[in-house]
C-alpha positions in Angstrom: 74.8 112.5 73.4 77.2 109.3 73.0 79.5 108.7 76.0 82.3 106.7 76.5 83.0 105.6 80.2 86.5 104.2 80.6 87.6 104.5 84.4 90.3 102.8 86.8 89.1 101.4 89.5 89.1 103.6 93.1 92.0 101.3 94.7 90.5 99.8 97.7 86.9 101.2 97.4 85.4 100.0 93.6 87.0 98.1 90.8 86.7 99.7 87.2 83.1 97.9 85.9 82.1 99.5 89.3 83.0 102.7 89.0 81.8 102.4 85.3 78.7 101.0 86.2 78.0 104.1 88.8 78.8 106.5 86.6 76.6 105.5 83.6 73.8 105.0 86.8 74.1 109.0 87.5 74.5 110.1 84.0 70.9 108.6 83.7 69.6 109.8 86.7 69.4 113.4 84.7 70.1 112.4 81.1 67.6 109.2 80.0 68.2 109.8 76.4 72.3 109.6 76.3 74.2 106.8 75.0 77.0 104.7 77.1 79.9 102.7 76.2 81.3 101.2 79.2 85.2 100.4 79.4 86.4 99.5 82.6 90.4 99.9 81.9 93.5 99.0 84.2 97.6 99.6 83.7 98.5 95.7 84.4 98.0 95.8 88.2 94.7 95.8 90.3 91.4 95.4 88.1 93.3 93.9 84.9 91.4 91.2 85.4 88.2 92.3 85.5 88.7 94.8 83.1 89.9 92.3 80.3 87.7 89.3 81.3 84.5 91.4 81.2 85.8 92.7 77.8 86.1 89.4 76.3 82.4 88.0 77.8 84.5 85.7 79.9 84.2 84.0 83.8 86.0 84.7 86.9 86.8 81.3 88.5 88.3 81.1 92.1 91.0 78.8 93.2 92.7 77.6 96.1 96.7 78.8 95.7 99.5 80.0 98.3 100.0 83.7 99.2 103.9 84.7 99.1 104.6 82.7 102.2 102.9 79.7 101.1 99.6 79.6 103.3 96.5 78.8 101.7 94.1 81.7 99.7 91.4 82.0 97.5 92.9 83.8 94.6 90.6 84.8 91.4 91.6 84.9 88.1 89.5 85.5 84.9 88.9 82.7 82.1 87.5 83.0 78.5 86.9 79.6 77.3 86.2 80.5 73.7 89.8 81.9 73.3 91.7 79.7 75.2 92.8 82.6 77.0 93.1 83.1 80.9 93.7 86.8 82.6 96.3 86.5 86.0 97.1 89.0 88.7 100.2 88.0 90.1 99.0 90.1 93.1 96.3 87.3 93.1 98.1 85.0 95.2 101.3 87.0 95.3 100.5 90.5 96.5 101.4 93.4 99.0 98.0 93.2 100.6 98.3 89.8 101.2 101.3 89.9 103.5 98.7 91.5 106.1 101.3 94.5 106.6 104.6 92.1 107.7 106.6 92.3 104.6 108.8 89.6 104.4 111.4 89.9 101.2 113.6 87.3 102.0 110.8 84.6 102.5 108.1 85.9 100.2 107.7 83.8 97.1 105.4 84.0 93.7 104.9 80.3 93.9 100.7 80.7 94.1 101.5 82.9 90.6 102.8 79.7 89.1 99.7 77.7 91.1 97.1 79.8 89.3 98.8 79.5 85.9 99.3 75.6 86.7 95.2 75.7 86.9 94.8 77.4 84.1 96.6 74.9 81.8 94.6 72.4 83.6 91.3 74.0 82.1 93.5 74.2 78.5 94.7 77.6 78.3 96.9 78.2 75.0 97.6 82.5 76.4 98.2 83.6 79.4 97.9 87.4 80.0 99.9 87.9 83.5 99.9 91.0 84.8 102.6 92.2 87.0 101.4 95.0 89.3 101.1 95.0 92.8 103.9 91.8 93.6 105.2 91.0 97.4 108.2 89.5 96.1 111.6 89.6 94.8 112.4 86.3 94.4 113.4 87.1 90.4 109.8 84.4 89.2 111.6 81.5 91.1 108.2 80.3 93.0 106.5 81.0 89.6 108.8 78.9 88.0 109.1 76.3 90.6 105.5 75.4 90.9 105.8 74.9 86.9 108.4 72.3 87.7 111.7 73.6 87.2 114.1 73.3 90.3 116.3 75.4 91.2 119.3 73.6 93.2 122.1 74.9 95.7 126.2 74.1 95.6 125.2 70.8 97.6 122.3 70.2 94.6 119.9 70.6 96.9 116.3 72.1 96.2 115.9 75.6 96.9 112.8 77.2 97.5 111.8 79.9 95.3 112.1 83.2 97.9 114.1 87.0 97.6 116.4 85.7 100.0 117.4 82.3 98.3 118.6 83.7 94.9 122.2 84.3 96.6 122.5 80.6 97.4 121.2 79.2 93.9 123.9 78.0 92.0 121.7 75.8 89.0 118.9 75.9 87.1 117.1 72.3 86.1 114.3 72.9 83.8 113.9 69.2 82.3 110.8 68.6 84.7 108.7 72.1 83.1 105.6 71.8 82.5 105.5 70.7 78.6 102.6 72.9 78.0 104.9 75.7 79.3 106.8 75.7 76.5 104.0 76.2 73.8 102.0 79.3 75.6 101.3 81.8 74.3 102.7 84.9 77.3 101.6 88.1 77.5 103.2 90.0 80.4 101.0 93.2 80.9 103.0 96.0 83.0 104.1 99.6 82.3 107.5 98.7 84.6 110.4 99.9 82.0 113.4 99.0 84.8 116.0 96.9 83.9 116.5 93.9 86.4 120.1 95.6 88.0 121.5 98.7 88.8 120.0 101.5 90.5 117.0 101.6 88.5 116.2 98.0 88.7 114.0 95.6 90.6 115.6 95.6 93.8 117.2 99.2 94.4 113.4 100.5 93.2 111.4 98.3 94.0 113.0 96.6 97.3 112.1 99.4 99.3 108.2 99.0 99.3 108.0 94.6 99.6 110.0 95.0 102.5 114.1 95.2 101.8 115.7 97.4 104.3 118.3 99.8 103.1 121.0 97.8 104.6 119.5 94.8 103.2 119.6 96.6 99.5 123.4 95.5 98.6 123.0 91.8 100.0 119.6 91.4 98.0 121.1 92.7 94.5 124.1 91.1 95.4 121.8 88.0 95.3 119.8 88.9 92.1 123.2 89.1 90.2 124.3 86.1 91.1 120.8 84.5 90.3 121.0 86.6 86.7 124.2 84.8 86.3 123.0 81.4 86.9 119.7 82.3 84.5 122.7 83.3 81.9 124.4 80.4 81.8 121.4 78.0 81.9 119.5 79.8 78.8 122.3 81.2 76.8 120.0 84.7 76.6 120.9 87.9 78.7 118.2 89.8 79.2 119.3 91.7 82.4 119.2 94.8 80.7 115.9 94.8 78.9 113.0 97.3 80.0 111.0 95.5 81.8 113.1 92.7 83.2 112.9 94.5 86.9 109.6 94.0 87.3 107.8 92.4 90.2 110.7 91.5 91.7 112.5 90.0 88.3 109.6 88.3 87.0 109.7 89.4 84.0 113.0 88.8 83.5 113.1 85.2 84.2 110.1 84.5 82.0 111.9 86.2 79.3 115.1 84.6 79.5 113.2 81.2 79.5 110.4 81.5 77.1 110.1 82.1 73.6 108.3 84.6 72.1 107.0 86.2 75.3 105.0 89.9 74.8 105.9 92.6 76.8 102.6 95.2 76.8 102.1 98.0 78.6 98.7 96.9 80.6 96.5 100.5 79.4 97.4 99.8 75.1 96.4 96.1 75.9 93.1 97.0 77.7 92.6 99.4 75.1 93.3 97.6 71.9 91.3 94.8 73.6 88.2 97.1 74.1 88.5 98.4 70.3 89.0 102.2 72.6 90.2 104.4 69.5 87.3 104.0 67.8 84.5 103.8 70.4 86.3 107.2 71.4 85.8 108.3 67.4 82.5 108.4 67.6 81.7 109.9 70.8 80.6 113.5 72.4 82.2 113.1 75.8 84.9 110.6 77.2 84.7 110.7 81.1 87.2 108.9 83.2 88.5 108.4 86.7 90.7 107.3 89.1 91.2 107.3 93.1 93.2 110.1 93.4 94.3 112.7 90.9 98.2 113.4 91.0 101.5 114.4 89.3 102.3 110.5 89.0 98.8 110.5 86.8 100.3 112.6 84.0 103.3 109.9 83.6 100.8 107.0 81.9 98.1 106.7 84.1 94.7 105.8 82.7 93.4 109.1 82.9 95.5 110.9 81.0 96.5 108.1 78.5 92.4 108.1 77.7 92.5 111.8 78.2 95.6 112.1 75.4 94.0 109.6 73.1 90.6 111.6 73.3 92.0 114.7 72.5 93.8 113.4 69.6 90.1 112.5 68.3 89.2 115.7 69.1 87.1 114.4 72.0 86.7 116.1 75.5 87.3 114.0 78.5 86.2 114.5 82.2 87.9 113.1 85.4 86.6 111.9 88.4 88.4 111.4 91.3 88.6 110.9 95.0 91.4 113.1 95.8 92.8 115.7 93.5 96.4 117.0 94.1 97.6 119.9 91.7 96.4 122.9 89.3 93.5 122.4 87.0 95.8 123.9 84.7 98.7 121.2 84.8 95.9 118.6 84.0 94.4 120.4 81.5 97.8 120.6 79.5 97.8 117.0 79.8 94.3 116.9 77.6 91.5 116.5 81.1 89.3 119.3 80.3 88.1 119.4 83.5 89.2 117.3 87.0 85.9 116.6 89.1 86.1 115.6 93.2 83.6 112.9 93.6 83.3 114.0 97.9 80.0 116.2 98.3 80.7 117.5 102.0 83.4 117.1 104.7 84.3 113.4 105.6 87.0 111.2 106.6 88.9 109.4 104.0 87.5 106.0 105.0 84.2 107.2 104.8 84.6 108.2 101.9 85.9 105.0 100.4 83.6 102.6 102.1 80.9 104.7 99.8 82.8 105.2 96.8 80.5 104.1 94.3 77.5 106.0 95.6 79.6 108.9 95.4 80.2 108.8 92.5 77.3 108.3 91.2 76.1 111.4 92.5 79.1 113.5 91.5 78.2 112.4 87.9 74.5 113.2 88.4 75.6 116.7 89.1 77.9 116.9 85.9 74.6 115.9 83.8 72.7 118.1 85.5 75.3 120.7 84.6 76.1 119.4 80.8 72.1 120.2 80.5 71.7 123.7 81.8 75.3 124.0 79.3 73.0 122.9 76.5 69.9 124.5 77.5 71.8 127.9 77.9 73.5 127.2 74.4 70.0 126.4 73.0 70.1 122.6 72.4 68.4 120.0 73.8 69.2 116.9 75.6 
């Protein structure tokens, strides 16, 4: 039997390779003569990385950058010398979790972003694959920008610092002093964000809510992004306000657009995949298994699970799920191509038990499903 393991990682209890690594564990435990093909996948946020670097036989390196309010952190990003090629998490340096719980959109900033891509040139990196999930900020790539050397300047000409709640008081854009090499990467943004920078589906009416912006805050802060969008217009000749994609992390992706040439917009799960060759390790397989933390109706609208799950089944391919939660019918996520949706829990426990032993859980819960594809084939008179 040739299986293909291509989870997400458990958020906050095991990264992709993890969960990969268990799973093809308790296949084996029961079945020593099956064949694995690990794929550790992510959408663009947490465990892109990993995912992409491991892929690609690279290195994670660790650097010292600022977190959104310029303190000091270790932030990793991945590195594959032979292609010139460095993998980024703007949660890295700019993330939710780093803001310790005290969200802060009008100070927050992506300048560590632009730190770890400043270290990345430093080590000659000619592509950049930044993705976007998981950003503190809405300071529309300002930091990023800033700590790449362009300035951004207020009525008096004065610096201002890249931050959500400085975009209403930058009236200029100076990018004589970017970084050269800037200019001449090759930028992959990786995120499955379709939102337009403005409006009521954009980056700060969507978005706002969860880094921090207050619903009476929510006029003043778009009010601010406009006025920012204006000055980005003006500068660069190019309007991209209205583009998918240009309202996320905070207008990010909007400002690297408008600035760079040639920039590729991918959503993170086809760039993971077409990295990892998926298609056609799924082609030749018996059995696609898959996973994720918790099992939802958001998981049916491009999640990894049922992205692999539709590709499998298009191949003709059954896939199983794993997850730690599960929330709705078998039947909706069978429609959706998951032949069957497995709970990794074995008895009763508390939810942080249950993530402090997420991989050992789920090594057993797929233990048990060998155990049960083998009595399947045994009953069906085959072997294993």
């Amino acid at each position: 039997m040739r299986v293909v393991i291509a989870p997400d990682s458990f958020k906050g209890s095991a990264t992709s390779l993890c969960v990969a690594r268990a799973i093809e564990a308790g296949l084996h435990r029961v079945g020593d003569t099956i064949e694995t093909s690990l794929v550790p996948m992510a959408d663009g946020g947490e465990g892109t990385v990993e995912a992409v670097t491991g892929l690609l036989g690279g290195e994670i390196v660790t650097v010292t950058a600022r977190d959104p309010l310029d303190r000091p952190v270790a932030a990793a990003y991945g590195w594959v010398a032979a292609r010139r090629l460095a993998v980024i998490e703007l949660a890295a340096a700019s993330g939710l979790p780093l803001m310790g719980g005290a969200l802060n959109p009008h100070a927050a900033s992506t300048g560590g972003t632009g730190d770890l891509i400043q270290d990345a040139l430093e080590r000659g990196a000619e592509h950049v694959i930044l993705g976007l999930g998981g950003s503190a900020t809405v300071d529309g790539g300002t930091g990023l920008l800033a700590a790449l050397g362009a300035r951004f300047l207020d009525g008096q000409g004065q610096p201002v610092r890249g931050a959500g709640g400085a975009l209403g008081h930058t009236t200029a854009m100076d990018l004589s002093g970017l970084d050269a090499r800037v200019r001449s990467l090759r930028l992959t943004i990786a995120s499955d964000v379709s939102s337009p920078l403005l409006g009521p589906e954009g980056a700060i009416a969507v978005f706002g809510p969860q880094k921090g912006v207050t619903a009476d805050e929510i006029e003043a802060f778009e009010a601010g992004m406009a006025r920012f969008a204006d000055v980005v217009v003006r500068t660069t000749g190019v309007d991209r306000r209205d583009d998918a994609g240009s309202g996320a992390a905070g207008g990010v992706g909007y400002l690297l657009r408008s600035v760079l040439e040639g920039v590729e917009v991918r959503d993170g799960f086809t760039l993971i995949s077409d990295i990892a060759d998926l298609k056609a390790r799924i082609a030749g397989a018996d059995l696609v298994i898959t996973g994720e933390g918790r099992l939802d109706a958001q998981s049916l609208v491009g999640k990894v699970p049922v992205s692999i799950a539709r590709m499998a089944q298009a191949a003709g391919v059954p896939t199983i799920a794993f997850a730690g939660s599960i929330d709705g019918e078998l039947a909706t996520f069978r429609q959706a191509g998951l032949a069957a949706v497995l709970p990794i829990v074995d008895r009763p426990m508390t939810l942080a038990e249950a993530m402090a032993n997420g991989p050992d859980l789920i090594e057993r819960a797929a233990a048990r499903l060998m155990a049960t594809l083998r009595l399947g084939i045994i009953l069906g008179a085959g072997s294993i």
